[in-house]
C-alpha positions as CSV (number, residue, x, y, z in Angstrom):
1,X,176.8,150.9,91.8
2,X,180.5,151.5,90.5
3,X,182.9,148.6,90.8
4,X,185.5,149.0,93.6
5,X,188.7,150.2,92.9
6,X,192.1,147.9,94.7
7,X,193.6,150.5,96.1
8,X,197.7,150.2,95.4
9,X,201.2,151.0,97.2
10,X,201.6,152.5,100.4
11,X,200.1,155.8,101.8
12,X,202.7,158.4,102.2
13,X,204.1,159.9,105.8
14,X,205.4,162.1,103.4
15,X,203.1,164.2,100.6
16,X,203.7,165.0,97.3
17,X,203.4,168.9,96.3
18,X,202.2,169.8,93.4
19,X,202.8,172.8,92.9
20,X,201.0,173.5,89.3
21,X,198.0,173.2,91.5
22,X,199.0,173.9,94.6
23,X,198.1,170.3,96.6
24,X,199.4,167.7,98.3
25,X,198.8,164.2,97.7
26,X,199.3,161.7,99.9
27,X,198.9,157.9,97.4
28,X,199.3,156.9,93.9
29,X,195.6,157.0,93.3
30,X,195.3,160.7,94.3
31,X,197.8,161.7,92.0
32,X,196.1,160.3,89.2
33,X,193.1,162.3,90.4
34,X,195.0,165.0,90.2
35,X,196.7,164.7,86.8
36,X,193.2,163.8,85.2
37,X,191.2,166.7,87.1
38,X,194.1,169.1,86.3
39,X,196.0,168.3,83.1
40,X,196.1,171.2,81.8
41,X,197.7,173.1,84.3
42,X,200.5,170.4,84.0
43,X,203.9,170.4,82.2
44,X,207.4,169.0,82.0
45,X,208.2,170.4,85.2
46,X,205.3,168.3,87.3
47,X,206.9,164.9,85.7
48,X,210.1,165.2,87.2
49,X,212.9,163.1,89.6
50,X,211.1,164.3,92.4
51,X,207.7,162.8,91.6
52,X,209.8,159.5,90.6
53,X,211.4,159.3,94.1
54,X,208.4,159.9,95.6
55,X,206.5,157.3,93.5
56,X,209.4,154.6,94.7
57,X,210.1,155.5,98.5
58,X,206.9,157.0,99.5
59,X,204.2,154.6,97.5
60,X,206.6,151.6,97.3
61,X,205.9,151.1,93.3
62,X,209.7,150.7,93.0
63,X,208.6,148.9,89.1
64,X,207.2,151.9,88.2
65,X,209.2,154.4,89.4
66,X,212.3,152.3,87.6
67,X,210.0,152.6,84.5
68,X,209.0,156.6,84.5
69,X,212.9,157.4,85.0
70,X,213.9,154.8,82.2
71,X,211.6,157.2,80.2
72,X,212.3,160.4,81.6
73,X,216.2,159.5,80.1
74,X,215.0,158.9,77.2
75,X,212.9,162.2,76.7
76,X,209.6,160.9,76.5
77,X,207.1,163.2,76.7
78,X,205.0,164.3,79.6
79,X,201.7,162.8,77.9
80,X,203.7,159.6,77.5
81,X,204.7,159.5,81.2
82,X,200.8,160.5,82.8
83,X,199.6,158.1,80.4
84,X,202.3,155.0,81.9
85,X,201.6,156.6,85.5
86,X,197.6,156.0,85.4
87,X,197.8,153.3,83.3
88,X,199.9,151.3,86.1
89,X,197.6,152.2,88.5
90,X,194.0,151.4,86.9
91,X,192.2,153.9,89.1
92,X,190.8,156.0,86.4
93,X,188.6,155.2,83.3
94,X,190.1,154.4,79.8
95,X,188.3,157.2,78.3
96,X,189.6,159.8,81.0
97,X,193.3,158.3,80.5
98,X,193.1,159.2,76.8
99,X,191.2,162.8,77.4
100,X,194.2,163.4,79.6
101,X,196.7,162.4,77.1
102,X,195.3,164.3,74.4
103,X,195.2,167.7,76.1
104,X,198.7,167.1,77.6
105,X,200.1,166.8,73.6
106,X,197.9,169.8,72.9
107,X,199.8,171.7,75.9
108,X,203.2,171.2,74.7
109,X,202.3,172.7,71.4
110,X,201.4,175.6,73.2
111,X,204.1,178.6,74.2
112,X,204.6,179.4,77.8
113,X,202.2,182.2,77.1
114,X,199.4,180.4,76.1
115,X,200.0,178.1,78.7
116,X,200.2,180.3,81.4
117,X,196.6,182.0,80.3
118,X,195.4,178.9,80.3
119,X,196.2,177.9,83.8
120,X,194.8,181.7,85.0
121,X,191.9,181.1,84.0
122,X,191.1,177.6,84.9
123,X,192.9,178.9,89.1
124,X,190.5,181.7,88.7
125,X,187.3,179.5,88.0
126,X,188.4,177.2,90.8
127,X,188.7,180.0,93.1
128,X,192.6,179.8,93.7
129,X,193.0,183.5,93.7
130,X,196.8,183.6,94.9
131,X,197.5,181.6,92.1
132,X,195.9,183.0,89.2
133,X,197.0,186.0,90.2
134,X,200.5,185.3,90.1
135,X,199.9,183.7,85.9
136,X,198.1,187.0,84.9
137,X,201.0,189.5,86.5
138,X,203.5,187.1,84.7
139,X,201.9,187.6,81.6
140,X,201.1,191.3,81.8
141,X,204.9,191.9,82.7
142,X,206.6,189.5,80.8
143,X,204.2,189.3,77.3
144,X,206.3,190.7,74.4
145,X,203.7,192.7,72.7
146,X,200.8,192.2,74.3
147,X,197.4,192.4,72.7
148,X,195.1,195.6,74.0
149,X,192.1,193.1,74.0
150,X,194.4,190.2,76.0
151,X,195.3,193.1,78.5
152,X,192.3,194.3,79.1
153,X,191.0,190.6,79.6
154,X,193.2,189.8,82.2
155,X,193.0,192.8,84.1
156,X,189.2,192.7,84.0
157,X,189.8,189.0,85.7
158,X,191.9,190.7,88.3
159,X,189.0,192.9,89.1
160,X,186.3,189.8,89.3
161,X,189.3,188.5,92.1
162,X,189.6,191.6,93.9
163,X,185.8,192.0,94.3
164,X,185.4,188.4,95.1
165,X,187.6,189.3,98.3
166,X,185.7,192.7,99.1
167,X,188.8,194.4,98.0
168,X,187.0,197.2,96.2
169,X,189.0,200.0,95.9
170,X,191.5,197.6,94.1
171,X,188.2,196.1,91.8
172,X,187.3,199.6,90.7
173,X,190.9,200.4,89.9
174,X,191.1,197.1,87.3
175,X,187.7,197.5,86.2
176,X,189.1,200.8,84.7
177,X,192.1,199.8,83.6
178,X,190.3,197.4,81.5
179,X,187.8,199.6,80.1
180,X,190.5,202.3,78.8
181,X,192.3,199.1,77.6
182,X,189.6,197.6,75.7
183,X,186.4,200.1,75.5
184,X,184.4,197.1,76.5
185,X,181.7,198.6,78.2
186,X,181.0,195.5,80.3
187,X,184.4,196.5,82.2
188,X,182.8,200.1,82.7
189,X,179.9,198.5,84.5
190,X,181.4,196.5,86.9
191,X,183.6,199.7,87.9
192,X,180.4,201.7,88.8
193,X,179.5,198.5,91.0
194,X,182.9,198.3,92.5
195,X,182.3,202.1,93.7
196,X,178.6,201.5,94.3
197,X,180.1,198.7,97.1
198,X,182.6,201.0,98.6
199,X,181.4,204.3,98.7
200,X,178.3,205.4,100.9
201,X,174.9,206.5,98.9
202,X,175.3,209.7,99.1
203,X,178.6,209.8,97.4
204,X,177.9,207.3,95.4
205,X,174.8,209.2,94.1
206,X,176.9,212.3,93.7
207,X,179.6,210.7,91.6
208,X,177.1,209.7,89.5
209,X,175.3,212.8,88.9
210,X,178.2,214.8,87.9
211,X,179.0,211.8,85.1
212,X,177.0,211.3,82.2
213,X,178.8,208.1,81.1
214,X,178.9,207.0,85.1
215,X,174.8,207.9,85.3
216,X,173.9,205.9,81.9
217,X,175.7,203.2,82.7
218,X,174.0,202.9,86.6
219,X,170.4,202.7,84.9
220,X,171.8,199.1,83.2
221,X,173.6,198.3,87.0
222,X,170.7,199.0,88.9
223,X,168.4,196.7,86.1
224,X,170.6,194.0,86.8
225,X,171.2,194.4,90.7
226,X,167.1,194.9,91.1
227,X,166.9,191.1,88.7
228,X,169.1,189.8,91.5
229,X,167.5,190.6,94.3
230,X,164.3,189.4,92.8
231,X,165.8,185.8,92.1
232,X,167.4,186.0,95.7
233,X,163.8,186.8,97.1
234,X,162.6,183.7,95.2
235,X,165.3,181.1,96.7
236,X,165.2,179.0,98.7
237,X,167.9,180.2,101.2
238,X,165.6,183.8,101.8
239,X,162.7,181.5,102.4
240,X,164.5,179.6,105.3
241,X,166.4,182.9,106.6
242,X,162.4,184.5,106.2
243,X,161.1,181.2,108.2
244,X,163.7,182.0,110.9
245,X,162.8,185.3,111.7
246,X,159.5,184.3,112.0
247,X,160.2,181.8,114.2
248,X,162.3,184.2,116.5
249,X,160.1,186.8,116.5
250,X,157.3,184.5,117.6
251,X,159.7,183.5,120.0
252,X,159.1,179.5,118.6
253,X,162.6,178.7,120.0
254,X,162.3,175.5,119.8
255,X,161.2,175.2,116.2
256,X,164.0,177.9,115.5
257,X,167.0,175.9,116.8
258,X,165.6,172.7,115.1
259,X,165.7,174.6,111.9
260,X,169.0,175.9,113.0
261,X,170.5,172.5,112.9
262,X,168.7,171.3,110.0
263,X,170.5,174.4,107.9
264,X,173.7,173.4,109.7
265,X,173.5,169.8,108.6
266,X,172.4,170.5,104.8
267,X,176.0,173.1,104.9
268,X,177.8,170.4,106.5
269,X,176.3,167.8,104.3
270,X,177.0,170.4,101.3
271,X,180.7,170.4,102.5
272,X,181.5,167.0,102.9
273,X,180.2,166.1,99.5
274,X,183.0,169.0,97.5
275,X,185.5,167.4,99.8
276,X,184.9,164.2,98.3
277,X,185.0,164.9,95.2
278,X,188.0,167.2,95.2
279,X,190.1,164.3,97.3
280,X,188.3,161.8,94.3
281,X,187.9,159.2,97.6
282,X,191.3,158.4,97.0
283,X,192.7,158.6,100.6
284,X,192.8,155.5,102.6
């Protein structure tokens, strides 16, 4: 069992925004949650006056919000301040304080392009769409030069995003700007499944047909769609929607709702626990 952790300082009224990451946090020891989880999204701009105020009137750590300002003055650098932040507060691990260090002096090596690709890809991972979003179009707008291979990267990411959210006309149209960007044919593919989603069979069919690169292409899709639905046919969560029906048909209603219940309780259960570990059980 871990050893538990004394909690510090007072819990906000107010929250802190963070807006590299786009949370709130509401005590000392969620912040450091935050800056440990997410340091590499972070930068000179998340260590400012405003987190020291906040640190002093909202957390009542008046000592350590005198300290980070007497640093900020003297233009100490953002690894220096996370590192005096969680090392005041003891909440994290030694070995996770100096992981977080060490990537926050590789991040101000980095330009603000780097950085920003960076941060993409890591909101994209974590399924903050809106937000990734907003670091790729910077970069495809404001890159000087911009690779053909870095271009055609990002907007094959935009195309992963717009699928994710069933916007597939949107999907298709990335997918291809990425393949005449790059010639990867991976791109290629994923347009043909972007259409495939969004057009009917027949037409879907028809485009195909009247497209040798569009018809070679959909032998490798359907290969790959046919694997899936073989490995969803094997998973667990086909056997209990298969059990179900069974049930229903049988009309076993009792044994339905009970396994009803049981599915909601394992998604609820399921829920609670990414909660837990995105808050890091730092709320009090």
């Amino acid at each position: 069992m871990s050893k538990p952790i004394l909690c510090i300082g007072t819990y906000a009224q107010t929250p802190f925004h963070m807006e590299k990451i786009g949370r709130n946090v509401y005590c000392i020891e969620e912040l450091c949650y935050c800056i440990v989880q997410n340091a590499f999204l972070l930068d000179e701009e998340s260590f400012g006056d405003d987190l020291f105020v906040w640190i002093e009137k909202e957390c009542s750590l008046v000592k350590l919000a005198d300290e980070l300002k007497g640093m900020a003055s003297k233009k100490c650098s953002v690894a220096a301040l996370a590192g005096t932040i969680l090392d005041y507060v003891g909440y994290n691990t030694r070995k996770e304080i100096e992981r977080t260090e060490s990537i926050l002096r590789e991040n101000a090596g980095m330009d603000i392009y780097r950085k920003k690709l960076t941060r993409a890809d890591y909101l994209m991972k974590s399924e903050k769409y809106s937000m990734a979003f907003k670091e790729y179009e910077f970069l495809l707008e404001n890159t000087p030069d911009i690779d053909q291979k870095l271009r055609s990267r990002i907007e094959h990411n935009e195309g992963v995003m717009y699928a994710r959210l069933f916007l597939f006309d949107m999907a298709a149209d990335m997918f291809m700007k990425a393949y005449e960007d790059g010639k990867d044919n991976e791109s290629y593919i994923q347009y043909l499944a972007a259409l495939r989603m969004k057009m009917a069979d027949e037409e879907y069919v028809e485009f195909i047909s009247k497209n040798k690169q569009a018809y070679e292409a959909s032998l490798e899709l359907e290969k790959r769609m046919n694997e899936y639905s073989e490995l969803y046919g094997a998973s667990d969560e086909n056997h209990v929607i298969g059990t179900l029906a069974v049930y229903k048909a049988e009309g076993k209603m009792h044994e339905y709702y009970e396994k009803i219940g049981e599915l909601t309780e394992n998604i609820k259960a399921d829920y609670r626990e990414t909660v837990k570990e995105k808050s890091g059980n730092s709320r009090r």
